[in-house]
PDB file of N, CA, C and O in Angstrom:
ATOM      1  N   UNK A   1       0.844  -1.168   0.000  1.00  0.00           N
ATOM      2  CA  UNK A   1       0.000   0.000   0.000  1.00  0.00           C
ATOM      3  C   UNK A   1       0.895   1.238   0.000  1.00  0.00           C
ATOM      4  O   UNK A   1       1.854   1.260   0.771  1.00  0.00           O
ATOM      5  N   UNK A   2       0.643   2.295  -0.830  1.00  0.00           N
ATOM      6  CA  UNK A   2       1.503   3.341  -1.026  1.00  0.00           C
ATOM      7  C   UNK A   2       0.531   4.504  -0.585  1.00  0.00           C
ATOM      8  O   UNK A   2      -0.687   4.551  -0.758  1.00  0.00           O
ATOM      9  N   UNK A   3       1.629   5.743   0.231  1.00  0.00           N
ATOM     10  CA  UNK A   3       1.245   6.389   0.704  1.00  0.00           C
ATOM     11  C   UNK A   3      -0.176   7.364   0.907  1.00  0.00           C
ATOM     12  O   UNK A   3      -0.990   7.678   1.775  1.00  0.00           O
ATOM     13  N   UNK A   4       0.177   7.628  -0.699  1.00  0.00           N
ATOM     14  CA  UNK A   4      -1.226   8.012  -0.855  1.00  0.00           C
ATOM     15  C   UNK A   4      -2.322   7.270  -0.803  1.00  0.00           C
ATOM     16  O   UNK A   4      -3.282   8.004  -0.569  1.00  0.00           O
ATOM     17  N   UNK A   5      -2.595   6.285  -0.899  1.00  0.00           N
ATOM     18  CA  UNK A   5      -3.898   5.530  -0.204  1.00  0.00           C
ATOM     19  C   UNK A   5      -3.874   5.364   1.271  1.00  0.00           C
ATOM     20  O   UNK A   5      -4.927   5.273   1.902  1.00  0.00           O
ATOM     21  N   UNK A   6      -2.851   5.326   1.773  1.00  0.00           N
ATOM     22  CA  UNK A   6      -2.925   5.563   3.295  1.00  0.00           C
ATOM     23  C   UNK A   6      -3.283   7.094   4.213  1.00  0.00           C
ATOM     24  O   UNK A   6      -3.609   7.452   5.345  1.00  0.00           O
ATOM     25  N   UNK A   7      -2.940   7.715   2.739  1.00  0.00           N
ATOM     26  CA  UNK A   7      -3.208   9.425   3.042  1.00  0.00           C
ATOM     27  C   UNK A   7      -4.803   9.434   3.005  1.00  0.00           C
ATOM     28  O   UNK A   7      -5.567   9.802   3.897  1.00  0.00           O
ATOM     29  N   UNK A   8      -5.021   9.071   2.086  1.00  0.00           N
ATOM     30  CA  UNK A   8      -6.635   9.012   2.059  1.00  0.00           C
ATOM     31  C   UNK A   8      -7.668   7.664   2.551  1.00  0.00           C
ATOM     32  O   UNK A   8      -8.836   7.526   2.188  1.00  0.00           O
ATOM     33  N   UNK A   9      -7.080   6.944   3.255  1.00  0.00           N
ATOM     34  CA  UNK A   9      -7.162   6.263   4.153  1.00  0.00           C
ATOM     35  C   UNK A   9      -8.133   6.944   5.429  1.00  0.00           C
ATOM     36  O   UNK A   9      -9.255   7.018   5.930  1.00  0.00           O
ATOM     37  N   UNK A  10      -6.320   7.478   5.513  1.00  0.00           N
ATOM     38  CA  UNK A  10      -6.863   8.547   7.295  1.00  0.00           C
ATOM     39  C   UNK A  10      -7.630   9.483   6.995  1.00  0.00           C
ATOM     40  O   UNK A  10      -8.105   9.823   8.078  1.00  0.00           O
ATOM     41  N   UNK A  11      -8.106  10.196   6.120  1.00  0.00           N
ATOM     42  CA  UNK A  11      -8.705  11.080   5.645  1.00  0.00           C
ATOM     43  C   UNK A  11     -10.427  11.011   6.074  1.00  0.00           C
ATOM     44  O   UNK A  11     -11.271  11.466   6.845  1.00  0.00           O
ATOM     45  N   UNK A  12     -10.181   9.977   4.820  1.00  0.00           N
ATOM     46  CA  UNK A  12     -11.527   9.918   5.076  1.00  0.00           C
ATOM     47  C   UNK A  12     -12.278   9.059   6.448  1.00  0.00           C
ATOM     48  O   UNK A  12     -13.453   8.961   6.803  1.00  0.00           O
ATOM     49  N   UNK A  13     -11.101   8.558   6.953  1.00  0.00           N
ATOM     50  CA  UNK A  13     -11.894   7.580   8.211  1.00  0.00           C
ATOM     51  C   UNK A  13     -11.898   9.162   9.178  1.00  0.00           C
ATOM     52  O   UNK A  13     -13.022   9.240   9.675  1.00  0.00           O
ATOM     53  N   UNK A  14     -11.320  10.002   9.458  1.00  0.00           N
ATOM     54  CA  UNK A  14     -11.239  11.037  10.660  1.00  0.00           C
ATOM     55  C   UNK A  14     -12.700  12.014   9.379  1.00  0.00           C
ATOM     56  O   UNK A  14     -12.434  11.258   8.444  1.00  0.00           O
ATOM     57  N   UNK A  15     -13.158  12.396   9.130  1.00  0.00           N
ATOM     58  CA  UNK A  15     -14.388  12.848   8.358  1.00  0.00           C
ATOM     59  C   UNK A  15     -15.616  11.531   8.226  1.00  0.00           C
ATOM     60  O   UNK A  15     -16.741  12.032   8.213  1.00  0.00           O
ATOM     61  N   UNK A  16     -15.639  10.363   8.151  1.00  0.00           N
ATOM     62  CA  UNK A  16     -16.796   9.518   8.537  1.00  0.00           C
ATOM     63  C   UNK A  16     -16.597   9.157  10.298  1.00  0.00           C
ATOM     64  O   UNK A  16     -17.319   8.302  10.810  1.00  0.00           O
ATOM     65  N   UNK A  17     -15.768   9.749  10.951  1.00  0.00           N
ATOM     66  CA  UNK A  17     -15.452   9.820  12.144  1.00  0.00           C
ATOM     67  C   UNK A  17     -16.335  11.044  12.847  1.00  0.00           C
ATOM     68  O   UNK A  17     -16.986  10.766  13.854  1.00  0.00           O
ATOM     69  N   UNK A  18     -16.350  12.014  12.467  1.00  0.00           N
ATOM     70  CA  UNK A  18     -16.296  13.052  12.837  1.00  0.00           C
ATOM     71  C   UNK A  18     -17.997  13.115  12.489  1.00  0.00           C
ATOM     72  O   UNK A  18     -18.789  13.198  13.427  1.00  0.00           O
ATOM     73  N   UNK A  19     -18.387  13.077  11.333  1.00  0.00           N
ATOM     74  CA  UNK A  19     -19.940  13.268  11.224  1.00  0.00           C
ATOM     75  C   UNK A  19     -20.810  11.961  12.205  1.00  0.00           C
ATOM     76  O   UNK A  19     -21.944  12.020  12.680  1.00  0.00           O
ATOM     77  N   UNK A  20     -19.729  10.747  12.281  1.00  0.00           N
ATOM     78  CA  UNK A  20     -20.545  10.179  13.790  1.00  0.00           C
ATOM     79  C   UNK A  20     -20.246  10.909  15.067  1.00  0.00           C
ATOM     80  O   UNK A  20     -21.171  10.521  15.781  1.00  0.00           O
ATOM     81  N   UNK A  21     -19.910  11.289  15.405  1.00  0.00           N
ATOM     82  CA  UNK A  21     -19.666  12.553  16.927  1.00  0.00           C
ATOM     83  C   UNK A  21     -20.553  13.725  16.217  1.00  0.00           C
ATOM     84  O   UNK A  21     -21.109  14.569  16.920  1.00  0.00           O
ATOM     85  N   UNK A  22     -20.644  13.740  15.021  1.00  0.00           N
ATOM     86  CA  UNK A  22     -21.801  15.193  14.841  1.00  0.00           C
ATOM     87  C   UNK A  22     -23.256  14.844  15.214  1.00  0.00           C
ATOM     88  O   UNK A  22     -24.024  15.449  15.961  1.00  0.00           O
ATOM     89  N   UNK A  23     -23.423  13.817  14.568  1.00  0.00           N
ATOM     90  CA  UNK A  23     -24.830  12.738  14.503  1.00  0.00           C
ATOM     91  C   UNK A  23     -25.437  12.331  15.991  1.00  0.00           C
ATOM     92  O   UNK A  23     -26.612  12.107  16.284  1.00  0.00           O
ATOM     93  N   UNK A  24     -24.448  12.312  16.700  1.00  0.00           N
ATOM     94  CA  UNK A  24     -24.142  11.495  18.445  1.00  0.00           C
ATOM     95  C   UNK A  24     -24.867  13.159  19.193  1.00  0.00           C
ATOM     96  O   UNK A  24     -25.719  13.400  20.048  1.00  0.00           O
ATOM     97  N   UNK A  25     -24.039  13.944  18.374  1.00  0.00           N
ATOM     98  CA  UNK A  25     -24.267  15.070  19.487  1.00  0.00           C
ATOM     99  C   UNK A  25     -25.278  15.828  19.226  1.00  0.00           C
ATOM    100  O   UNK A  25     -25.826  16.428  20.151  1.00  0.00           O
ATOM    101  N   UNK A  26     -25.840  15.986  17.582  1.00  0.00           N
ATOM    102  CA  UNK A  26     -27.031  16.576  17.651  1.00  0.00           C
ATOM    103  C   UNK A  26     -28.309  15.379  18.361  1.00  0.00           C
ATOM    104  O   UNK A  26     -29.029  15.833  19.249  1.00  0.00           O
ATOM    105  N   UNK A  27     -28.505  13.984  17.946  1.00  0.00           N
ATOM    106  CA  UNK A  27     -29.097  13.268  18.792  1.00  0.00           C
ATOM    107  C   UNK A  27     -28.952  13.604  19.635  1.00  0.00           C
ATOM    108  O   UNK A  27     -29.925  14.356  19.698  1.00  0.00           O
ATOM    109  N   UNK A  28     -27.971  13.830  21.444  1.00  0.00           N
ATOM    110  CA  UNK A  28     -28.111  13.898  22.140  1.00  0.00           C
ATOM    111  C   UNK A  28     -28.807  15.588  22.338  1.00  0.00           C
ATOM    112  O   UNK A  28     -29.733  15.433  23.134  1.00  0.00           O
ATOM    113  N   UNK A  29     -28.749  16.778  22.025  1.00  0.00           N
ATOM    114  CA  UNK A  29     -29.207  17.774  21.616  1.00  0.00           C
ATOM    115  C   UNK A  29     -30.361  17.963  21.464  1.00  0.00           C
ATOM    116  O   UNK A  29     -31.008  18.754  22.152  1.00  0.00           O
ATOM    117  N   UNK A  30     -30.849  17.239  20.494  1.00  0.00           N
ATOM    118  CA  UNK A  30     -32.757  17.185  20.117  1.00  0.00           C
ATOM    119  C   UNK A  30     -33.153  15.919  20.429  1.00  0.00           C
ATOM    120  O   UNK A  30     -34.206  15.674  19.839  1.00  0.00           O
ATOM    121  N   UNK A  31     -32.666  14.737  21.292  1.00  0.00           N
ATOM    122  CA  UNK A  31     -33.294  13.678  21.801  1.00  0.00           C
ATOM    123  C   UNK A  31     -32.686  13.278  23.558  1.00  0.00           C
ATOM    124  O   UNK A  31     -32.363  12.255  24.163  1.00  0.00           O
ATOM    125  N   UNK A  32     -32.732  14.006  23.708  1.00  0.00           N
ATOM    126  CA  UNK A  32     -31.580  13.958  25.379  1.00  0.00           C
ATOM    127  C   UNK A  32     -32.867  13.173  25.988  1.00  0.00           C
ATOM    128  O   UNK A  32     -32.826  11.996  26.344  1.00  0.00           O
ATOM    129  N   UNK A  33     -33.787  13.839  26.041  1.00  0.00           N
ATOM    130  CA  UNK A  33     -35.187  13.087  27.228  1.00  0.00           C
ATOM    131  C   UNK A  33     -34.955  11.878  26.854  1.00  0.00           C
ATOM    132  O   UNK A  33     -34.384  11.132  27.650  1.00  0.00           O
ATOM    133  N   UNK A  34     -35.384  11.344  25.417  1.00  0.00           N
ATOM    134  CA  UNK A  34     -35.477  10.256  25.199  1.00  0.00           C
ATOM    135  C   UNK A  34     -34.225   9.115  24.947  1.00  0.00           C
ATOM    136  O   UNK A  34     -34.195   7.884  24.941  1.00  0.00           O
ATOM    137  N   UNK A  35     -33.521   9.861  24.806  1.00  0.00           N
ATOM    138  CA  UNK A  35     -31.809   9.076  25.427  1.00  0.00           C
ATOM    139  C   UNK A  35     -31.890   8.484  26.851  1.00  0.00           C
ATOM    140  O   UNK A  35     -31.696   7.328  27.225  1.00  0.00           O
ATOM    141  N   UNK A  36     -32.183   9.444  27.450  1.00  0.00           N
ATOM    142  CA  UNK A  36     -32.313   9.656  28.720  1.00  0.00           C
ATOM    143  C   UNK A  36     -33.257   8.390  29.766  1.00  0.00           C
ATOM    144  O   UNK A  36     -32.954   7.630  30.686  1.00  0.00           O
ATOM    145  N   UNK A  37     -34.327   8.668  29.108  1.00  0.00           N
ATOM    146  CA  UNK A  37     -35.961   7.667  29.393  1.00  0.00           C
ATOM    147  C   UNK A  37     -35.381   6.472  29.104  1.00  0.00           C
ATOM    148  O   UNK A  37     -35.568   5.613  29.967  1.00  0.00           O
ATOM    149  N   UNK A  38     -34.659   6.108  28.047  1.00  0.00           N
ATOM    150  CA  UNK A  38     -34.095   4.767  27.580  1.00  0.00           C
ATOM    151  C   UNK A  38     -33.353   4.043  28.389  1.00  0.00           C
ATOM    152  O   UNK A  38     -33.652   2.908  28.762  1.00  0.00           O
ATOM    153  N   UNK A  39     -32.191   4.755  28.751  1.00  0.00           N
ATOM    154  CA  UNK A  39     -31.121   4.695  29.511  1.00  0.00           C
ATOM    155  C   UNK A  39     -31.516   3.962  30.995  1.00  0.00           C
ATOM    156  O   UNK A  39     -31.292   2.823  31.406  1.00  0.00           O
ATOM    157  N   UNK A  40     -32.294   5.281  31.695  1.00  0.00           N
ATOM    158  CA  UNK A  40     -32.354   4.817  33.109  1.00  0.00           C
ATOM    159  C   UNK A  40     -33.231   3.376  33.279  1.00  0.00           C
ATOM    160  O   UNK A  40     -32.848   2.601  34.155  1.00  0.00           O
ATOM    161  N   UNK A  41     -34.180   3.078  32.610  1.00  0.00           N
ATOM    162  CA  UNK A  41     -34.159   1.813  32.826  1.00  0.00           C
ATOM    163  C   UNK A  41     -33.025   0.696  33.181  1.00  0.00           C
ATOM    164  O   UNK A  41     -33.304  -0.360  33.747  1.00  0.00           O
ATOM    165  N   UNK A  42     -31.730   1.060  32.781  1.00  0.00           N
ATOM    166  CA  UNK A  42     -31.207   0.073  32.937  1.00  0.00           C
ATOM    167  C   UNK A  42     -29.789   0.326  34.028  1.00  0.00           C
ATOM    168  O   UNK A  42     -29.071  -0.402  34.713  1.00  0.00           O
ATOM    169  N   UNK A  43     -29.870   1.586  33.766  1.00  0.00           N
ATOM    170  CA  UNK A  43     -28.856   2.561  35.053  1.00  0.00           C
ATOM    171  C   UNK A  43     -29.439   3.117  35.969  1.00  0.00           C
ATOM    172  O   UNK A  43     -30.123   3.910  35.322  1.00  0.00           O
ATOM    173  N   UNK A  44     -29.638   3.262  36.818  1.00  0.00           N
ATOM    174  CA  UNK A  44     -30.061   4.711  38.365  1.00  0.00           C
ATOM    175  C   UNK A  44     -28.915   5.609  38.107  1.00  0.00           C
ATOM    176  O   UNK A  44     -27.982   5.822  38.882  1.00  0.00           O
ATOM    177  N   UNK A  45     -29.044   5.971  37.257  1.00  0.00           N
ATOM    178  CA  UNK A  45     -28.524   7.733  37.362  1.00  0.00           C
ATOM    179  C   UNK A  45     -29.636   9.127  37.075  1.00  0.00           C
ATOM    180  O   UNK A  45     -30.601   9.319  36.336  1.00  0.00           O
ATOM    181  N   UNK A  46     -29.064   9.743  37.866  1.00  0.00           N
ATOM    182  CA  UNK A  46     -29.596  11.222  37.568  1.00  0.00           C
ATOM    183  C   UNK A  46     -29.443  11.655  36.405  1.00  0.00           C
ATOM    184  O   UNK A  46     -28.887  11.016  35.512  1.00  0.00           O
ATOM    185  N   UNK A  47     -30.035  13.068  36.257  1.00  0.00           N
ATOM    186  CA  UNK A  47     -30.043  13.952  34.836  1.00  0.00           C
ATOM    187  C   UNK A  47     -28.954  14.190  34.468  1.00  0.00           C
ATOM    188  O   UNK A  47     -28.437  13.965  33.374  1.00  0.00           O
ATOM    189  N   UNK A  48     -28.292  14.955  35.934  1.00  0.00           N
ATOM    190  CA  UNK A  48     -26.790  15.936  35.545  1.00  0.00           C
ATOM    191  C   UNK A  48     -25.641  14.622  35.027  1.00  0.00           C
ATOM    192  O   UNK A  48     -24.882  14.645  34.059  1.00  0.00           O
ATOM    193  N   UNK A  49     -25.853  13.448  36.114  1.00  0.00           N
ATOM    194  CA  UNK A  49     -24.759  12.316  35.875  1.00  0.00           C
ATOM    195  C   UNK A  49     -25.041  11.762  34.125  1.00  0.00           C
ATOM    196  O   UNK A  49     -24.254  11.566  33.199  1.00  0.00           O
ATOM    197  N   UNK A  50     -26.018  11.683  34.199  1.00  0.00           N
ATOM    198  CA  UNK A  50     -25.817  11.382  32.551  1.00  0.00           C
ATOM    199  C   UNK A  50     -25.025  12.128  31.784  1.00  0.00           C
ATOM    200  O   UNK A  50     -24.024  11.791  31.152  1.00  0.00           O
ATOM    201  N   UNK A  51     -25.780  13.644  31.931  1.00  0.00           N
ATOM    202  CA  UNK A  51     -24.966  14.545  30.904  1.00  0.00           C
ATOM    203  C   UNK A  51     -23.157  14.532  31.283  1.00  0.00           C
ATOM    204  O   UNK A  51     -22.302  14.813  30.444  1.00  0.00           O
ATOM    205  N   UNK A  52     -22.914  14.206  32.476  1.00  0.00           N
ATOM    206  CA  UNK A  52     -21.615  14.486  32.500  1.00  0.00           C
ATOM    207  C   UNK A  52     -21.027  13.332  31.604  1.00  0.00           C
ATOM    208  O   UNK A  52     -20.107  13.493  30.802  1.00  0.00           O
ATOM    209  N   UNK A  53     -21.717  12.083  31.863  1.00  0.00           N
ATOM    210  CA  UNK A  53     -20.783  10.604  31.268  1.00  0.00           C
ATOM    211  C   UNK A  53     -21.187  10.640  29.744  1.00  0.00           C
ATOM    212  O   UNK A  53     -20.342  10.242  28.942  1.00  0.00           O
ATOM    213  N   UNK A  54     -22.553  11.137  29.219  1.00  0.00           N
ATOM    214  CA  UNK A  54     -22.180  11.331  27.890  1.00  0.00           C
ATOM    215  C   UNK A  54     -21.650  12.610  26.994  1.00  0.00           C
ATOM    216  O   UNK A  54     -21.717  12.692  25.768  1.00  0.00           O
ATOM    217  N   UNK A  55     -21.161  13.492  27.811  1.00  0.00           N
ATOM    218  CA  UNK A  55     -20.306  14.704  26.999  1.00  0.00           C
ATOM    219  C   UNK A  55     -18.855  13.941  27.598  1.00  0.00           C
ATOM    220  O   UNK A  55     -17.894  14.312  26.925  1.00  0.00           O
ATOM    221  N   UNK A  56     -18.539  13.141  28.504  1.00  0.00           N
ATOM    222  CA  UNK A  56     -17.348  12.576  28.764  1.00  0.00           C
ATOM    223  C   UNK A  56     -17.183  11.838  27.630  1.00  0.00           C
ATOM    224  O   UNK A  56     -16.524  12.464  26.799  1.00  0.00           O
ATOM    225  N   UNK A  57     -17.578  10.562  27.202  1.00  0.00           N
ATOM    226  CA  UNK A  57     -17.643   9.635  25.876  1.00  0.00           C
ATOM    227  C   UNK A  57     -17.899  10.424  24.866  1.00  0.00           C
ATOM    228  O   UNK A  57     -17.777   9.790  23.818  1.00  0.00           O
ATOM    229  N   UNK A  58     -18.279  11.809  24.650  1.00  0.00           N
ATOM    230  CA  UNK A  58     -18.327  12.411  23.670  1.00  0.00           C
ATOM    231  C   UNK A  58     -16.626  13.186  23.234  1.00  0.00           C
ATOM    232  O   UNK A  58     -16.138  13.424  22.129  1.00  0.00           O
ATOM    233  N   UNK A  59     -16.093  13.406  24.602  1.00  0.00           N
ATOM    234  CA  UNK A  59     -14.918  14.410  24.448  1.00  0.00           C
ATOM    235  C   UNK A  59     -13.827  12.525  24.405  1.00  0.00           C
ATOM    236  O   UNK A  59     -13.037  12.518  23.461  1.00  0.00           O
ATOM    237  N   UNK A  60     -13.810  11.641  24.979  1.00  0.00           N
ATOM    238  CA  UNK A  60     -12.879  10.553  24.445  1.00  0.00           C
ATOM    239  C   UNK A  60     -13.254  10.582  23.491  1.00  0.00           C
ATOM    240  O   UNK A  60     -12.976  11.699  23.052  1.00  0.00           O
ATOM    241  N   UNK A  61     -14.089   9.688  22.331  1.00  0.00           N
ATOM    242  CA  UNK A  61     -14.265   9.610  21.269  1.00  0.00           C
ATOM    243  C   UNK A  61     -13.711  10.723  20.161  1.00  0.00           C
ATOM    244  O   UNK A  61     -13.279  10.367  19.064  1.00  0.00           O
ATOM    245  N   UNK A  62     -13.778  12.158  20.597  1.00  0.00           N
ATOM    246  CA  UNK A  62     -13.035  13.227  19.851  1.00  0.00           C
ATOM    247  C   UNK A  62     -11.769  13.087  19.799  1.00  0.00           C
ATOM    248  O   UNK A  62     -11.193  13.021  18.713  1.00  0.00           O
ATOM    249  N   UNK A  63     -10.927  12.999  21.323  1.00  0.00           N
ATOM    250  CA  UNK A  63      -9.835  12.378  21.087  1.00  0.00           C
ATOM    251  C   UNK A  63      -9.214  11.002  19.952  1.00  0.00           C
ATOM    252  O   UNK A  63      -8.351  10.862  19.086  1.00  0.00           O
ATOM    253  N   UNK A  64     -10.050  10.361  20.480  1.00  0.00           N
ATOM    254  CA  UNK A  64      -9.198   8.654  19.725  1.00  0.00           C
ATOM    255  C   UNK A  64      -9.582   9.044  17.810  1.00  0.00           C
ATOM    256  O   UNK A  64      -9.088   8.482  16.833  1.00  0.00           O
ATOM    257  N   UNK A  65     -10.435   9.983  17.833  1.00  0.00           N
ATOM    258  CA  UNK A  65     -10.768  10.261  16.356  1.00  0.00           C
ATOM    259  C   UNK A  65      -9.318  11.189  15.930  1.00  0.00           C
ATOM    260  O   UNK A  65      -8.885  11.048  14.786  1.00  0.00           O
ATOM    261  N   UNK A  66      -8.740  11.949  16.709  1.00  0.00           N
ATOM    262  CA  UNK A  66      -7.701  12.783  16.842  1.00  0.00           C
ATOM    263  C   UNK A  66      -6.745  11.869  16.653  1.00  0.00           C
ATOM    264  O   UNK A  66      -6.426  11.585  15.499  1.00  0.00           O
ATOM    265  N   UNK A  67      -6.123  11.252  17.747  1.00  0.00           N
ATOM    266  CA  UNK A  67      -5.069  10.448  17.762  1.00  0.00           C
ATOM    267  C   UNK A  67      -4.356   9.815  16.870  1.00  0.00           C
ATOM    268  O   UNK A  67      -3.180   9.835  16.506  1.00  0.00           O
ATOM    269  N   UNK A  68      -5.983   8.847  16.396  1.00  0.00           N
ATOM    270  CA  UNK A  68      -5.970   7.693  16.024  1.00  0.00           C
ATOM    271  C   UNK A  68      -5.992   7.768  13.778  1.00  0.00           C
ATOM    272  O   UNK A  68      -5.541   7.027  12.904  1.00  0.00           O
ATOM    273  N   UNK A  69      -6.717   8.986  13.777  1.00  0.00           N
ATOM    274  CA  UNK A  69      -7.218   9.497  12.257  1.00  0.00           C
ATOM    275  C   UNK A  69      -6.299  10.557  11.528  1.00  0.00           C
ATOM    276  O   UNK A  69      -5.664  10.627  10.476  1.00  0.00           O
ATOM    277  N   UNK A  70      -6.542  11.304  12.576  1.00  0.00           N
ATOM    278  CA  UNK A  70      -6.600  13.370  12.107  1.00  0.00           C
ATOM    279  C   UNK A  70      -5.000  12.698  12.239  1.00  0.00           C
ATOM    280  O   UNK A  70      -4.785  11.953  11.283  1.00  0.00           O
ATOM    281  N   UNK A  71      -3.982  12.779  13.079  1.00  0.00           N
ATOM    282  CA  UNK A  71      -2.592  12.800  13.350  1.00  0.00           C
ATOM    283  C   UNK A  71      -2.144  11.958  12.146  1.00  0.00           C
ATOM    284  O   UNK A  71      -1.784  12.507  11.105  1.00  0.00           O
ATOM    285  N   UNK A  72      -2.167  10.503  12.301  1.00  0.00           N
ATOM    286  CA  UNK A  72      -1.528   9.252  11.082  1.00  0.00           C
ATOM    287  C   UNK A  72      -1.961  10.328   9.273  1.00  0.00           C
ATOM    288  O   UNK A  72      -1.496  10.079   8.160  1.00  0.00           O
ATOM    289  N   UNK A  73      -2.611  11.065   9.523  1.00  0.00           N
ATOM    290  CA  UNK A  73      -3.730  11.886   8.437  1.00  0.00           C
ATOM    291  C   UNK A  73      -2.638  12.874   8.110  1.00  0.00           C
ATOM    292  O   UNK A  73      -2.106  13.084   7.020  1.00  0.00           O
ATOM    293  N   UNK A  74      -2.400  13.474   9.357  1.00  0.00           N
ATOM    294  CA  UNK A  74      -1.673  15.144   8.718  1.00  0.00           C
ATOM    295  C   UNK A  74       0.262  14.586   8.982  1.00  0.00           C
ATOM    296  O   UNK A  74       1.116  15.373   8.572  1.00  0.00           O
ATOM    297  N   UNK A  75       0.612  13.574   9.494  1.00  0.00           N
ATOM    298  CA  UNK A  75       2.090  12.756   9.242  1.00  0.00           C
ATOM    299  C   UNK A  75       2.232  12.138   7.919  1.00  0.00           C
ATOM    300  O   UNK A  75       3.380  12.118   7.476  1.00  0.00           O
ATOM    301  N   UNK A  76       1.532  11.756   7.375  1.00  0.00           N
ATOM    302  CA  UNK A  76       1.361  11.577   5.943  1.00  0.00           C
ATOM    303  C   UNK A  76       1.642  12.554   5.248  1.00  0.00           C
ATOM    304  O   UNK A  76       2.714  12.544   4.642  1.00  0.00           O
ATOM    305  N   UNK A  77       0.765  13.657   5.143  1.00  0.00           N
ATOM    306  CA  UNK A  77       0.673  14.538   4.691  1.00  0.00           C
ATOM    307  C   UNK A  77       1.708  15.419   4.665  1.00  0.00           C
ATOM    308  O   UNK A  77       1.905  15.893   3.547  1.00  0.00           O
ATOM    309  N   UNK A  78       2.711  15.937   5.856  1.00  0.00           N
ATOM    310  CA  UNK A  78       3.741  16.227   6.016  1.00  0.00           C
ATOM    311  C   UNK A  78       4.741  15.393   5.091  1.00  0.00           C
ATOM    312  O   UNK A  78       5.268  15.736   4.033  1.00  0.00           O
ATOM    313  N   UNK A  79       4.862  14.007   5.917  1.00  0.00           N
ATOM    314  CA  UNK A  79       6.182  13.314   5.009  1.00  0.00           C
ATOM    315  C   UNK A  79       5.848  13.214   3.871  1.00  0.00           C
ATOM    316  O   UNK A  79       6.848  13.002   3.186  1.00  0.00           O
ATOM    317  N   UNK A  80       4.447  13.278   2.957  1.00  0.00           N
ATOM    318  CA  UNK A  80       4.323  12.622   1.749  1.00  0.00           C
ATOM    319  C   UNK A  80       4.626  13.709   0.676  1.00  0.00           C
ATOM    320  O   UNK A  80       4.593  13.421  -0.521  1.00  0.00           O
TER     321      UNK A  80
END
């Protein structure tokens, strides 16, 4: 595999990455109650504890999309 397919590799996985964290967060945005209603059935947490653990899994997931995509993405891009 030569670079440039690995360039556009990372490319496009950190952009079909990224519109799932867009998708995640407007859902949570215009469906939070019903995220929410779903959820506690199967957890006892509060309102606020939710929002904290899913903007937490929202800000990892940004990361490992970072790390893991965007970086291998723009090192390419540099060396290539």
């Amino acid at each position: 595999m030569d670079v440039g397919t690995l360039r556009w590799f990372f490319f496009w996985c950190a952009i079909f990455n990224f519109f799932i964290l867009g998708g995640f967060f407007l859902g949570f945005i215009f469906a939070g109650d019903m995220i929410y209603s779903f959820h506690r059935k199967w957890f006892t947490l509060d309102r606020d504890a939710f929002n904290t653990v899913m903007y937490f899994f929202m800000g990892i997931y940004k990361i490992l999309i970072l790390v893991f995509n965007f970086v291998p993405w723009l090192a390419l891009l540099i060396a290539g």
